[in-house]
C-alpha positions in Angstrom: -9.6 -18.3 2.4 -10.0 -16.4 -0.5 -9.1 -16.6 -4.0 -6.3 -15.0 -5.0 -7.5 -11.1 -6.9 -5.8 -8.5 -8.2 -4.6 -5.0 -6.4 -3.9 -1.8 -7.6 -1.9 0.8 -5.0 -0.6 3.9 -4.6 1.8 3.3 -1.7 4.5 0.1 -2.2 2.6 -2.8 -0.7 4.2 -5.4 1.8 3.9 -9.1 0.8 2.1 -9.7 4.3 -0.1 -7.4 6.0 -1.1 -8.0 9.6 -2.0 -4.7 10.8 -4.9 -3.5 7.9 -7.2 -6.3 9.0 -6.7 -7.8 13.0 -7.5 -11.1 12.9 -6.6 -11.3 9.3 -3.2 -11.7 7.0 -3.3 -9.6 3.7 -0.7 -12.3 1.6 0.5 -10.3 -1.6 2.6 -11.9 -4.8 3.9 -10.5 -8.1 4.3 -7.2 -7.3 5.2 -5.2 -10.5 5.9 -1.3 -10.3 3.6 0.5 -12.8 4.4 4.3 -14.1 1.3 5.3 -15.4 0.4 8.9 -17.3 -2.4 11.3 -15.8 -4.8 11.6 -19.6 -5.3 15.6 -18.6 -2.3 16.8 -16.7 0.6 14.6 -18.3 1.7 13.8 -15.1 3.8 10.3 -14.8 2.9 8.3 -11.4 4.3 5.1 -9.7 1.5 2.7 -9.0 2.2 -0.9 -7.9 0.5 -4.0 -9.0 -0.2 -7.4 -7.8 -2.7 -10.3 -6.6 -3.5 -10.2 -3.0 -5.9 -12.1 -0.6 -7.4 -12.3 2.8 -6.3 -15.6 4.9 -7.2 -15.9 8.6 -4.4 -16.0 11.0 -5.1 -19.7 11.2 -5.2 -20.3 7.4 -1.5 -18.3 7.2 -0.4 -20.8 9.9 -1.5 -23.4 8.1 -0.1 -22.7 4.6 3.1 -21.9 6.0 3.5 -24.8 8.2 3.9 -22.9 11.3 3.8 -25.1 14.3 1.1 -24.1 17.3 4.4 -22.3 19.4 5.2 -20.2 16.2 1.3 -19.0 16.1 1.4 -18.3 19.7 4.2 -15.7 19.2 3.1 -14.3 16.1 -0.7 -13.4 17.8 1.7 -12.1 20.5 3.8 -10.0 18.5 0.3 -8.8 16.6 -1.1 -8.0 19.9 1.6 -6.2 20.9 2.2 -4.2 17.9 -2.0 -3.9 17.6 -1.7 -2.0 21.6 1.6 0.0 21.4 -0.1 1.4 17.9 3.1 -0.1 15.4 6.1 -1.8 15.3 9.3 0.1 16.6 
């Protein structure tokens, strides 16, 4: 597992990621909307900020208590969603 680090996106980030990283959970926290000013153009953007990090699928299990029948669905809903390319 590692420690927690800070993120910086364009795009609204989900608190868990399982699709960016197969075998991998992508756990995000404090997410804070950011409008930031382009120095040259003027230009006001939305960024998004928080503190991610990587956990296994194992590790996620583990820190949110999941029991082993729980996991079992999960890797078969990431499967699933990993072979028909997304979630419906």
């Amino acid at each position: 597992m590692l420690e927690w680090q800070k993120e910086t996106c364009t795009l609204q980030p989900a608190l868990l990621d399982f699709e960016s990283s197969p075998g991998h959970v992508i756990q995000r926290k404090d997410i804070k909307e950011i409008e930031t000013t382009d120095d040259e153009t003027g230009d006001v953007r939305v960024e998004y900020e928080c503190m991610m990090r990587f956990l296994t699928v194992k590790e996620f299990a583990v820190l949110t208590n999941e029991d082993s029948e729980s996991l079992r669905q999960l890797l078969a809903d990431l499967t699933e969603v990993v072979l028909l390319g997304g979630a419906e």
